[in-house]
C-alpha positions in Angstrom: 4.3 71.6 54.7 6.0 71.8 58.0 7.1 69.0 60.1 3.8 69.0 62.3 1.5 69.2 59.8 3.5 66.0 58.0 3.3 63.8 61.2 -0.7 64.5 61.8 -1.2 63.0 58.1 0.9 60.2 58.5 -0.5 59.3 61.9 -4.1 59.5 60.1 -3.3 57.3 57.6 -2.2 54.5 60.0 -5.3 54.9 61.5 -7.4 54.5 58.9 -5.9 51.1 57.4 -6.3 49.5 61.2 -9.8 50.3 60.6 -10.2 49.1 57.6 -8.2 46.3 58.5 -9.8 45.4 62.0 -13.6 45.7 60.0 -12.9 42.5 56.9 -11.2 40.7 59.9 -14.9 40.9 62.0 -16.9 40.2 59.3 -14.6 36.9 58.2 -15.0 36.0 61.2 -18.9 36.3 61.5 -19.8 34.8 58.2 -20.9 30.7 59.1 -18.2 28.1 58.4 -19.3 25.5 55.5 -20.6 22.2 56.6 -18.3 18.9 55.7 -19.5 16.5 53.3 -21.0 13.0 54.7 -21.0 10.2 52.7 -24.3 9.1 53.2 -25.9 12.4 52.6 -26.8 13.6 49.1 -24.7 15.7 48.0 -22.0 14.5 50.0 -19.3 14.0 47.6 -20.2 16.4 44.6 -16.4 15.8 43.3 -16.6 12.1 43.1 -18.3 12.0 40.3 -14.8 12.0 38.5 -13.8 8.9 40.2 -15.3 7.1 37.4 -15.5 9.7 34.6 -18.7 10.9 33.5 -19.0 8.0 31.1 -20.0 5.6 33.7 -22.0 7.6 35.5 -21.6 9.4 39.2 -21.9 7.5 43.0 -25.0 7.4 44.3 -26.6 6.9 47.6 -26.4 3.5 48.6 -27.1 0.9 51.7 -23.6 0.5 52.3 -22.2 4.5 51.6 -21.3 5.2 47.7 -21.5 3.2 44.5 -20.6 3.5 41.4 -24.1 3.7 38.7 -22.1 1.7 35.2 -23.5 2.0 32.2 -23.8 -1.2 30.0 -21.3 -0.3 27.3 -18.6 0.1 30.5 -18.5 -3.8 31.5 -17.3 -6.0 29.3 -17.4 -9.9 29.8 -14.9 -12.2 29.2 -15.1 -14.9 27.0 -13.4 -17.3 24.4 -12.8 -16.0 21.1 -11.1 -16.0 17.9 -7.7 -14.2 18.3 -5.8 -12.6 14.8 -2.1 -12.2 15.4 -1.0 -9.5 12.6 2.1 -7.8 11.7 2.2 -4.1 10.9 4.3 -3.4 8.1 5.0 -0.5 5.4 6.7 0.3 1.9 6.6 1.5 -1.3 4.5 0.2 -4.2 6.3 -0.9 -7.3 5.6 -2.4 -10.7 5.9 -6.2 -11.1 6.4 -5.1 -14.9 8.6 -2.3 -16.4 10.9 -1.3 -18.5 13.0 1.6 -19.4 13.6 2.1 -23.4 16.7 2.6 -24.7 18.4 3.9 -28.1 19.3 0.7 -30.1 21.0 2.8 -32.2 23.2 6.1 -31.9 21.9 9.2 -34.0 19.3 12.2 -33.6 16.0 11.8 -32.1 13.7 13.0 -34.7 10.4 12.5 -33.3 8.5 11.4 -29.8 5.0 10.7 -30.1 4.1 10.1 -26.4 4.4 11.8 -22.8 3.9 11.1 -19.2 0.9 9.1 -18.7 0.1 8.1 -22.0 -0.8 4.7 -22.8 1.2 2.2 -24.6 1.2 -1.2 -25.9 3.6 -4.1 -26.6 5.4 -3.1 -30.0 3.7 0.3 -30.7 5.8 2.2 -33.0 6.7 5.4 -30.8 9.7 7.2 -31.7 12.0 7.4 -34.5 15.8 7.7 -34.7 17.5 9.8 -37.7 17.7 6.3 -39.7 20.1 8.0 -42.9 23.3 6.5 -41.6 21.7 2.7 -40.8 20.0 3.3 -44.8 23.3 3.9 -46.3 24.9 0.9 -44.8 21.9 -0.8 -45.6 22.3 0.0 -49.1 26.3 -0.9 -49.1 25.8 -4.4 -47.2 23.0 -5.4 -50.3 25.4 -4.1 -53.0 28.5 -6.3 -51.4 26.2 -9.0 -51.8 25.2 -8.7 -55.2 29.0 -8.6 -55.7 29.8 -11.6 -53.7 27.0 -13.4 -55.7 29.0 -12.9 -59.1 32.1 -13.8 -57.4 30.5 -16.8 -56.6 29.1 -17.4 -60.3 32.4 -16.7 -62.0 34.0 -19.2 -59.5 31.4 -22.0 -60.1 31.8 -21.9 -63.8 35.9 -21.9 -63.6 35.3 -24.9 -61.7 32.7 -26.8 -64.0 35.3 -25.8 -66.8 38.2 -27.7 -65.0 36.7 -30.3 -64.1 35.3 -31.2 -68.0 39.0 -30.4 -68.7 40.6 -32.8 -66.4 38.2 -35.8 -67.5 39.7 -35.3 -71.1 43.1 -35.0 -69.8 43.9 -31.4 -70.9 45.1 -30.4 -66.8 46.3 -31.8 -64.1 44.7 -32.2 -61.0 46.5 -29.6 -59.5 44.6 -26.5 -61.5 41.6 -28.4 -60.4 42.0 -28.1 -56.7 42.6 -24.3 -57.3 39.5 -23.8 -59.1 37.4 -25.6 -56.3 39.7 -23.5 -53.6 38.3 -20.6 -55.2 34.7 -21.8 -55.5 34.8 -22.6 -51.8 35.6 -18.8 -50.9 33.5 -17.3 -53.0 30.6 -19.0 -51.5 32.1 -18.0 -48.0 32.3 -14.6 -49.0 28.4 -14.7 -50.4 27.3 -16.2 -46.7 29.4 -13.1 -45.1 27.7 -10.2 -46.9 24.5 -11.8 -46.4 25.2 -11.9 -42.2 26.2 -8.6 -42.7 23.3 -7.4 -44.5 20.6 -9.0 -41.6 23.3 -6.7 -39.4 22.3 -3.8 -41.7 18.7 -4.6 -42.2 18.4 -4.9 -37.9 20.4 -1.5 -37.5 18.0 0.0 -39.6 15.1 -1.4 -38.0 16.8 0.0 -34.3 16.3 3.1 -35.3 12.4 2.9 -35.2 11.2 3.0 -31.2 8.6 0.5 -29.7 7.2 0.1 -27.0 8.6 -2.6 -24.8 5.2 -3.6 -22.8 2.2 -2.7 -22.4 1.7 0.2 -19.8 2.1 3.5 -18.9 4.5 6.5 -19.8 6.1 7.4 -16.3 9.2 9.5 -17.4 10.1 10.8 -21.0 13.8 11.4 -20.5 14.8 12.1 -23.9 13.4 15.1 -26.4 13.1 15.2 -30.5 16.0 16.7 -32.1 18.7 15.8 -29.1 21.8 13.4 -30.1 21.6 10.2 -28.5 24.5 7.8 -27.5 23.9 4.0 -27.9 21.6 3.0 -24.8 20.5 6.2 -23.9 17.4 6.3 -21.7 14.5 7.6 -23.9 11.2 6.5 -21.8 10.1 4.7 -18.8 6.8 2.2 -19.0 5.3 0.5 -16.2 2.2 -1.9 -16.1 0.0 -0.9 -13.2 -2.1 -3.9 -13.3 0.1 -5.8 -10.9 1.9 -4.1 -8.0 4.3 -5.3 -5.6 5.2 -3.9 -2.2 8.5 -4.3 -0.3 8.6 -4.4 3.4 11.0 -5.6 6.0 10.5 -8.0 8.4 12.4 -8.4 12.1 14.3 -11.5 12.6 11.6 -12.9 15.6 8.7 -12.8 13.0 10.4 -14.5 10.3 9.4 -17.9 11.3 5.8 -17.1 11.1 5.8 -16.4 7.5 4.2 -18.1 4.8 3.8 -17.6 0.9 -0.1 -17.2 0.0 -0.7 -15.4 4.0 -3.7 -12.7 3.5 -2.8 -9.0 4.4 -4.8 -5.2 4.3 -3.1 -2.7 2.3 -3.9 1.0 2.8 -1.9 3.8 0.8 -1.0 6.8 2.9 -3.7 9.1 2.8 -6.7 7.4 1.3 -9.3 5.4 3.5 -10.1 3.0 1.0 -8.2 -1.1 2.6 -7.4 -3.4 -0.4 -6.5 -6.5 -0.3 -3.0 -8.4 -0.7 -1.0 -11.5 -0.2 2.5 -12.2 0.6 3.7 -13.5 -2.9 7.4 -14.2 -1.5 10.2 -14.5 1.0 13.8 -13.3 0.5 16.1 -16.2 1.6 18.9 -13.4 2.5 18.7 -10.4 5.5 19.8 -6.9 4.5 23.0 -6.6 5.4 22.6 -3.2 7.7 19.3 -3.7 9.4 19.3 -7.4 9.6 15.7 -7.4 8.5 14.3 -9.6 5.9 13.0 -8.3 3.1 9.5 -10.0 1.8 6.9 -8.9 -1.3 3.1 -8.6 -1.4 1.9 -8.7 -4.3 -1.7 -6.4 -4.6 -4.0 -6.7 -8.1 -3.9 -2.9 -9.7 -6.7 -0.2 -8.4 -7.4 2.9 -9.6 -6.1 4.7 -6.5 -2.8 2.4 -6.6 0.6 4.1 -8.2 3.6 3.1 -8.1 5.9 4.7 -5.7 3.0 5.5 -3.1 4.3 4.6 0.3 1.6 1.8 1.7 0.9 0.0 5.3 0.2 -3.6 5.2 -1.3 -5.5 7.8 -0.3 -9.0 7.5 -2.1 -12.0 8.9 0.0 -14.2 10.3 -2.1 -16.9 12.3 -5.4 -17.3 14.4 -5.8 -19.2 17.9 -9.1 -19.4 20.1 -8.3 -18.2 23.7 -9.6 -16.1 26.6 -9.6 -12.5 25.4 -9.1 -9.4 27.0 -9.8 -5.9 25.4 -6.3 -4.3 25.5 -8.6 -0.5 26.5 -9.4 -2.2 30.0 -5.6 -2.6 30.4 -5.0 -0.3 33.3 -1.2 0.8 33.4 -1.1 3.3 36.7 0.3 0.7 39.0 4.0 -1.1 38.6 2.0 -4.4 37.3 -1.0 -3.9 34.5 -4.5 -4.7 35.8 -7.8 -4.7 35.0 -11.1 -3.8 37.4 -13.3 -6.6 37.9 -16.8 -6.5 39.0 -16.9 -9.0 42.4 -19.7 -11.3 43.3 -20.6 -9.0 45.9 -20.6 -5.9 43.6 -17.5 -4.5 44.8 -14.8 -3.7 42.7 -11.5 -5.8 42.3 -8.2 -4.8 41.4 -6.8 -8.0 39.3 -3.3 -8.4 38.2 -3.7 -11.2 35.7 -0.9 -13.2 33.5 -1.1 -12.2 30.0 -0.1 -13.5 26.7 0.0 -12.5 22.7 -1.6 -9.7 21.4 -3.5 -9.5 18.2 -7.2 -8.4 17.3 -10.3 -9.9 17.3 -13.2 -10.9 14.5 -10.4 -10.4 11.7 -8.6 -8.0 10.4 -10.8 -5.0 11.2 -11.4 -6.2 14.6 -10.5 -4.7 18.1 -7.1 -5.3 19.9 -7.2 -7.7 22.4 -5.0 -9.6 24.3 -5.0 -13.5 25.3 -5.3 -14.3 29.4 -3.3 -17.0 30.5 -4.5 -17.0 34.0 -6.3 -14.5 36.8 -9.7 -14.4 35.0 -11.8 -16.8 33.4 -14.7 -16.5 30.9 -17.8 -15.1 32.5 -15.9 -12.7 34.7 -17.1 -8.8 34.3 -14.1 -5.7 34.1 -14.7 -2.5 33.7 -13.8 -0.6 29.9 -10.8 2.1 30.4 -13.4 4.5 30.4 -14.1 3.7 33.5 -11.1 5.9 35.2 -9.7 5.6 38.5 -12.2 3.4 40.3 -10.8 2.7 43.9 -10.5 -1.2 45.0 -13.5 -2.2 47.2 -16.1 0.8 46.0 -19.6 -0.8 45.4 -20.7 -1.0 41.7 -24.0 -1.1 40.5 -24.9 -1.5 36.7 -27.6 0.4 35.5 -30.4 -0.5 33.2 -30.0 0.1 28.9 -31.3 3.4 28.3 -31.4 3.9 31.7 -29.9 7.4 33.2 -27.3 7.3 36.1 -28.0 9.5 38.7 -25.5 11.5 40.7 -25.4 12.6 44.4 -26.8 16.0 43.7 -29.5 14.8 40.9 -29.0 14.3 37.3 -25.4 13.2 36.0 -23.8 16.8 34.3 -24.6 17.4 30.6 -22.2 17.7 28.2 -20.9 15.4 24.9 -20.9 11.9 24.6 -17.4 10.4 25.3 -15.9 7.5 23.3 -15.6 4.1 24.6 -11.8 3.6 24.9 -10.6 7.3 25.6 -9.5 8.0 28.8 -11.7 9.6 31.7 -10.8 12.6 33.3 -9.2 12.1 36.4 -10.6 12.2 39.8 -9.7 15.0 41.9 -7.6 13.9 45.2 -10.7 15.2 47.5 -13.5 12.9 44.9 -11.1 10.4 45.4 -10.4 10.6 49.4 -14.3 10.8 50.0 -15.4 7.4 47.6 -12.3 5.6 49.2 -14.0 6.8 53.1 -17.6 6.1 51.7 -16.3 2.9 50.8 -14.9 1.6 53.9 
């Protein structure tokens, strides 16, 4: 392509995109400019609906600019109640009652009659030991004792012979003593071989293996025809019908403690709560965490094994007080407050003084938190539900069953949300426009 020909194309091009360009830059310019939003028209602020979460409904038209529709499950009341303070706590479980059984004699295991999980009771014969070494010396402790015994009897008639002969004067006094000295011995010698026959009698008798307690087979450590060593671990039994759980306690809590104090145990992973009771109090703190160590005791449960790690709930006292649900807690200033519903119908941003936390209507009840001073019984907040709800915005409460209505018609559709969860946040235009509406 020659040089010509190459700068009539690029000179075409150019001309073309200023065309193009120069045509969207008329026709943005022709199409109408949107209209602001008023606050007192509806559909003024469609956004600030999410000042207050779909929960609680969306602002309305009102005589004053924009308020806030609340549904009834969004305002709680104060009032006195029953305060539970409780201490959250965790461990494993473990067997008031078990025992490991041991070899009470060295020798070969010849037999094992039970396994993991089997069940046992006090005294049940078990196990056997090889039991030929205990029989022979068995046998050799009740022949030294016949021996002993004729010992004895040869003695015993030496003497009655010496002493008929020393009444008629035929020895002195001297052989007489011998022949009691011997008597003596050979009834000292009959007392020996008996103790050592009970020895050889309870030898043989170790060979045979009971069962300690009644319970369960946990671990079978030990197998038929292996050579035990005196105390060798053979089986482990624990009794599951009374468990224990071990938990440590900070130092600040420790005072509030008391023996017989209800509690809520719930193993890891099931939903089933049981009860329990703190059954004692360690007088010494572990040494590295300074905690001190306390036991609940918990009444056996099918679902209960030992070694299961467990959370406790412990009761430690009740008080009556001003309570406060902890959800209407709002922490998005320096200071927590709570919203409260004005006599006026406006909303107030209240920074009130707070005190212990605990729950309320027992155990299974909802956290709450005691109010010292700011509020007093009677007074309206609005749930954490609720969202961001700007200071001074007008708040209406809308019927049970009833519907809230939003600026543009019916509040949006869509699932239910939980009391308690957080709202989505307002935008920062929803949020500009209620805070204007509401001046």
């Amino acid at each position: 392509m020659s040089p010509a020909r190459r700068r009539i194309l690029v000179s075409s091009l150019i001309a073309a995109a200023v065309v193009i360009a120069g045509g969207l830059l008329l026709r943005q310019r022709a199409a109408p400019a949107p209209q602001a939003p008023t606050a007192g028209a509806r559909g003024a602020a469609p956004g600030a609906a999410g000042v207050a979460g779909g929960t609680v409904g969306s602002p309305v038209e009102g005589a004053g600019g924009i308020e806030l529709a609340l549904l009834p499950r969004d305002v709680f009341t104060l009032q006195q109640g029953e305060l539970l303070r409780t201490l959250e706590l965790n461990g494993s479980l473990k067997a008031v009652d078990s025992a490991v059984l041991k070899a009470r004699a060295a020798g070969e295991l010849q037999r094992l009659d039970v396994r993991e999980g089997d069940s046992v009771h006090a005294g049940q014969e078990i196990g056997r030991i090889d039991p030929t070494e205990a029989r022979l010396r068995l046998q050799q402790a009740e022949q030294q004792l016949v021996q002993t015994r004729a010992q004895l009897d040869i003695a015993q008639r030496q003497l009655d012979n010496n002493q008929a002969l020393q009444r008629q004067g035929f020895i002195s006094g001297t052989a007489l003593q011998t022949s009691e000295s011997n008597a003596t011995a050979a009834r000292a010698a009959v007392q020996a071989a008996q103790a050592a026959l009970a020895l050889a009698r309870k030898a043989a008798d170790d060979t045979v293996l009971r069962a300690p307690l009644t319970g369960l087979v946990s671990q079978r450590l030990a197998q038929p025809g292996e050579r035990l060593a005196l105390d060798a671990r053979v089986l482990e039994i624990v009794d599951l019908r009374r468990l224990e759980l071990e938990a440590g306690v900070p130092p600040d809590a420790a005072p509030a403690l008391r023996p017989g104090q209800p509690a809520r145990l719930q193993v890891e992973g099931a939903a089933e709560v049981l009860p329990a009771r703190l059954a004692r109090i360690n007088p010494s703190a572990q040494a590295g965490s300074r905690q001190l160590p306390v036991y609940l005791s918990v009444d056996g449960h099918p679902s209960l094994r030992q070694g299961l790690f467990a959370r406790v709930t412990l009761e430690l006292d009740r008080r009556h007080a001003l309570l406060l649900p902890v959800s209407a807690l709002r922490n998005d200033q320096p200071q927590p407050y709570v919203v409260r519903v004005g006599a006026d119908g406006l909303a107030q941003w209240v920074v009130p003084r707070l005190g212990e936390r605990g729950r309320a209507n027992g155990l299974d009840g909802v956290d709450m938190v005691v109010v010292l001073d700011g509020l007093t019984a009677g007074d309206r907040v609005l749930s954490g539900a609720a969202g961001l709800v700007p200071q001074g915005m007008r708040l209406r409460l809308e019927p049970p069953g009833g519907s809230p209505q939003g600026a543009n018609g019916p509040a949006p559709s869509g699932p239910p949300r939980t009391p308690g969860m957080p709202a989505t946040p307002p935008s920062a235009t929803a949020t500009a426009t209620a805070l204007a509406a509401s001046r």
